[in-house]
Every structure is written in C-alpha cells, then in structure tokens.
LORO-132838 format. One record per residue: residue number from 1; x, y, z of N, C-alpha, C in turn. Coordinates in pm, whole numbers, plus 32768, in hexadecimal, padded with zeros to 4 digits. Each point is the difference from the previous one (the first is absolute). Layout:
// LORO-132838
  seq   n.u   n.v   n.w  ca.u  ca.v  ca.w   c.u   c.v   c.w
  NUM     X     Y     Z     X     Y     Z     X     Y     Z
...
//
This chain:
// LORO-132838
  seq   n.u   n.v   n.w  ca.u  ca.v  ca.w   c.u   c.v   c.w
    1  B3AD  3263  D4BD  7FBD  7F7E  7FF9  7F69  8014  7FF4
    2  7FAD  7FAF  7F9B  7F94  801D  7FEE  7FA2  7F9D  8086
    3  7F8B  803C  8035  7F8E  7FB8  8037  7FB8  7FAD  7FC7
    4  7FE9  8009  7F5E  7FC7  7FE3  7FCC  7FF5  7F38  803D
    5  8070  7FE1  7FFC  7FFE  7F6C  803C  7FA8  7FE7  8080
    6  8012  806C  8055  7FC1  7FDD  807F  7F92  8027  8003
    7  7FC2  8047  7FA3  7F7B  801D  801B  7F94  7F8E  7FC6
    8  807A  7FB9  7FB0  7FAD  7FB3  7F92  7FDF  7F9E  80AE
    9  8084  7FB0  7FF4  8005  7FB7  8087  7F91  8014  805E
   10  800C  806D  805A  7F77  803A  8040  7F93  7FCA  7FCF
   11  7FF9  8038  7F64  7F48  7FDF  7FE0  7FD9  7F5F  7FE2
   12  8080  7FC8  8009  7FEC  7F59  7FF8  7FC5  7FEE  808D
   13  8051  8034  805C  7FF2  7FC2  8098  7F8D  8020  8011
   14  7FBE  8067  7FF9  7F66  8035  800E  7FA5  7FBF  7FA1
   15  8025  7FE9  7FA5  7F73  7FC3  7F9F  8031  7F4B  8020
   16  804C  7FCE  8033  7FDE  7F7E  802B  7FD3  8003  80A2
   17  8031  8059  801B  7FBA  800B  80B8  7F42  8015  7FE8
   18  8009  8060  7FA7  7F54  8013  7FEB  7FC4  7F77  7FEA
   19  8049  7FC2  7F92  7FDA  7F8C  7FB0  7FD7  7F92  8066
   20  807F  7FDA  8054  7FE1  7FC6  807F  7F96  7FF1  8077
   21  800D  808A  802E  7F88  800E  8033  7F80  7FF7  7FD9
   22  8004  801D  7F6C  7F69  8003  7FBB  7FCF  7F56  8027
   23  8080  7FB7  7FC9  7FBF  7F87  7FFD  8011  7FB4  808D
   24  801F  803B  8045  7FDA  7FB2  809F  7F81  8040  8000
   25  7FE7  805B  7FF1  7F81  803A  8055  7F8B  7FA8  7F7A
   26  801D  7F9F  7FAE  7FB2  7FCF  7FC6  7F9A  801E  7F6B
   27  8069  807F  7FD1  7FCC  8030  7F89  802B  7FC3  7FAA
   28  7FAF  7FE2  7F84  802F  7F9F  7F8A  8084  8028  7FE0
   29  8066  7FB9  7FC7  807E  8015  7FCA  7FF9  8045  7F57
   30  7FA1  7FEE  7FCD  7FE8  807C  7F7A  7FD0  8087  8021
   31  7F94  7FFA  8083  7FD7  808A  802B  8089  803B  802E
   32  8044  7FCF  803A  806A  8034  809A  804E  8030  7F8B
   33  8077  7FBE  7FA2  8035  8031  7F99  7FDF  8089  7FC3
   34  7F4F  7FF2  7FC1  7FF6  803D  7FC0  7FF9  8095  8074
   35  7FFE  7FFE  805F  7FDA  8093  8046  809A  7FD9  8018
   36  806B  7FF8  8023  806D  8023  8037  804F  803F  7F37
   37  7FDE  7FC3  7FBC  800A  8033  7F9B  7FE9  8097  7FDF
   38  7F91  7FF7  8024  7FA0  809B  8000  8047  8056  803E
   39  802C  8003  806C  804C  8015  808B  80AD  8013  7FE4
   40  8021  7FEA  7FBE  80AB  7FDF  7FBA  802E  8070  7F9E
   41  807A  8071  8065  8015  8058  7FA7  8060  7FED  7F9E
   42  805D  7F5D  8019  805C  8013  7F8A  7FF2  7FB5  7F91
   43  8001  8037  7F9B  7FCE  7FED  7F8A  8024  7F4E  7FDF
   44  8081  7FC0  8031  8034  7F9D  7FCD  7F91  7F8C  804F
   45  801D  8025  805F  7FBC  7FCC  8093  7F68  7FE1  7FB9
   46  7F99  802E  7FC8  7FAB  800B  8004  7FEB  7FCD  7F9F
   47  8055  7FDC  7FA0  8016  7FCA  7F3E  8005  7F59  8064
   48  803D  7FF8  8030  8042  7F7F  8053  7F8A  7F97  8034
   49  7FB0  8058  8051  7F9B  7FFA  8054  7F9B  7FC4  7FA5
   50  7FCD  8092  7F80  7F98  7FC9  7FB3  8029  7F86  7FA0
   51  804F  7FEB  7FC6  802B  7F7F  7FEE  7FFD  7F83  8046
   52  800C  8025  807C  7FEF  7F6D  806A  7F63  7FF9  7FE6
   53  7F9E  806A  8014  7F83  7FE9  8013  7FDD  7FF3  7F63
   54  8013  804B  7FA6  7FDB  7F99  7F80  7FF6  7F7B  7FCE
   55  807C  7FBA  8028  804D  7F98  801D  7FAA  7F92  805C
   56  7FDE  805E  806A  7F96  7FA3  8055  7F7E  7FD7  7FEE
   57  7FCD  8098  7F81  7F87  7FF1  8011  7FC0  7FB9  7F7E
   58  809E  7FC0  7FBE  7FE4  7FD0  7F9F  8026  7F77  8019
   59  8027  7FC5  8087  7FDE  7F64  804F  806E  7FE4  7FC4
   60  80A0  8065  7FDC  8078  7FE5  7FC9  806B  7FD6  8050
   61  8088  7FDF  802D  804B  7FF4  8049  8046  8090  803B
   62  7FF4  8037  8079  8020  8051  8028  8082  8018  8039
   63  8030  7FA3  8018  807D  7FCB  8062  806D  8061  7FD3
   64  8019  7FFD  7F45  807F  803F  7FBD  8016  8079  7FF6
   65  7F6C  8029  7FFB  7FE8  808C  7FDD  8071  8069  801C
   66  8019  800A  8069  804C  8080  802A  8086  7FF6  7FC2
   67  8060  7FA6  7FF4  8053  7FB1  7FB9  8027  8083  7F75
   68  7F7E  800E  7FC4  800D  804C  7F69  7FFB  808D  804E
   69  8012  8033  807D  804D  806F  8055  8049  7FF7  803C
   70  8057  7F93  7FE0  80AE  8008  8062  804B  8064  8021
   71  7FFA  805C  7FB8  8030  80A1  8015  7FD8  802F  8063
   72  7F8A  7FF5  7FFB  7FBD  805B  808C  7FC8  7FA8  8075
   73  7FE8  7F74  7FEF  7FE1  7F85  808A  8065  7FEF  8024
   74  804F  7FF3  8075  8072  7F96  8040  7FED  7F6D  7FDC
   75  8072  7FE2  7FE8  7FE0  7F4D  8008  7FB1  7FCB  806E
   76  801C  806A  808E  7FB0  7FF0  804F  7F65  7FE2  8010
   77  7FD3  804A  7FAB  7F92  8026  8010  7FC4  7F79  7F87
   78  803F  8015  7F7D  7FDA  7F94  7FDB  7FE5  7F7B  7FF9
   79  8072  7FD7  8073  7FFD  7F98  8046  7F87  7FBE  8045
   80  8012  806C  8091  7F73  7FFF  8028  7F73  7FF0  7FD0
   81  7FE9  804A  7F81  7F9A  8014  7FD8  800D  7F78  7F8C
   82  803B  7F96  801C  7FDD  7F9C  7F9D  7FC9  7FA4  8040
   83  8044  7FEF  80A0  7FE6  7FC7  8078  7F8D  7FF5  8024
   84  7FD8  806C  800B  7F45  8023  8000  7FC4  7FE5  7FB3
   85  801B  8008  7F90  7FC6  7FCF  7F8C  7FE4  7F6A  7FEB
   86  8080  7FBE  803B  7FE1  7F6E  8004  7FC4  7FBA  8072
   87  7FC4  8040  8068  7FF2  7FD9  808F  7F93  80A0  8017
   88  7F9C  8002  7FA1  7F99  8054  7FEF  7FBF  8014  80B7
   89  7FF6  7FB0  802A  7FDF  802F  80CD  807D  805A  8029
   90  8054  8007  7FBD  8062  804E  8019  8020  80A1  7FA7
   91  7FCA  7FE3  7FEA  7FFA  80B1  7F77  801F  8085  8064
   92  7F9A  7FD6  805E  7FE7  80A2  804D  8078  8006  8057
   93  8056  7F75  8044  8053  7FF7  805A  8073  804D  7F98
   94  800E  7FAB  7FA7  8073  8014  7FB3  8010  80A5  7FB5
   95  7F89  8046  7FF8  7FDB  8068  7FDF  8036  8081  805D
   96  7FC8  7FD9  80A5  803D  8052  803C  8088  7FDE  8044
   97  8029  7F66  7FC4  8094  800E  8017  805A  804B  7FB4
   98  7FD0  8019  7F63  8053  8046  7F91  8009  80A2  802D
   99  7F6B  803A  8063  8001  806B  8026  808A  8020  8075
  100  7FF0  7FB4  8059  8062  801C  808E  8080  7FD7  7FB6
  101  804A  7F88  7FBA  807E  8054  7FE7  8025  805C  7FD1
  102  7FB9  8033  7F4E  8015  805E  7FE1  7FCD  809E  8059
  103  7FF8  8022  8084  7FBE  805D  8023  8072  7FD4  809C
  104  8050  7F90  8020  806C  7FFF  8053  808F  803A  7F98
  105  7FF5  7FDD  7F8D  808C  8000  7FA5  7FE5  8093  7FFA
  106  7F99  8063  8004  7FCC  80B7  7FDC  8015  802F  8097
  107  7FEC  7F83  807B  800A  8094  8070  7F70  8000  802A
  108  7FA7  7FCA  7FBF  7F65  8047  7FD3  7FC4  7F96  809C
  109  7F7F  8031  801A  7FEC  7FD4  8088  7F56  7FDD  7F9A
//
C-alpha cells in the first residue's frame, strides 16, 4: 500500500493548521497563504494553495477552488473550506477545524 495518500493528507492538515493560526494571530489572508505556500512540500497542495491566493488576489471567488482537487481534498475539507469562505470571521476557525479532523482520521496529534 502506497503512503503516498497519507502524506498528501498530512501536508493538508499542516498547511491549513499553519493557515489557521496565521490568521488568528492576525496576518493578512494573502500574506498567511502565500508563506504557508512557501512552506508546503507537496507539490499538489501547494498548486491548490497558490490558486486560492491567485484567485484571492485577484478579488475572485475562492469558495470552489479546491473542488478542481477532488482527488487529493476530502469532501471534507472542501466542505469546510466553503463554509469559511462564506462566513469569512470564520476562515481561521474553519481552517483549523479542516486541520484536527484530518490529523484525528492520521493518528497525528
């Protein structure tokens, strides 16, 4: 059985946990992206990412984005992350909610 799934998984849970935190602690949502981007070893993850922040920084609808990575997002995750999207005081909540399941469903602490 390949890892390849769970590592992807992993680097979701970590680059929305970063993402999260970035933006509680009050860093712009194009800066926070763009460094968890920077920060993001899997290649898909990071195609995903810069797309949301292109997307954003072009005052576009962000909500679908991940959607055109169903392969590699959970419905889960996409879910969430539309949630936030529509209820923007909620981004960072919903951000490090996408982190703690996927990182309860890994084991991951």
């Amino acid at each position: 059985m390949s890892t390849r799934p769970t590592q992807t998984k992993q680097e979701i849970a970590v680059a929305f946990e970063k993402l999260g935190l970035l933006l509680q602690s009050g860093v712009p949502f194009l800066q926070a992206v763009r460094t968890v981007v920077a920060e993001c070893r899997d290649k898909v993850v990071a195609e995903a990412l810069g797309d949301i922040h292109a997307q954003a920084e072009q005052k576009k609808d962000i909500a679908g984005v991940l959607a055109k990575y169903e392969k590699t997002f959970p419905q889960s995750v996409q879910l969430l992350w539309r949630v936030g999207n529509l209820a923007p005081a909620q981004l960072e909540a919903c951000c490090l909610r996408i982190a703690a399941i996927l990182k309860t469903e890994l084991g991951m602490r």
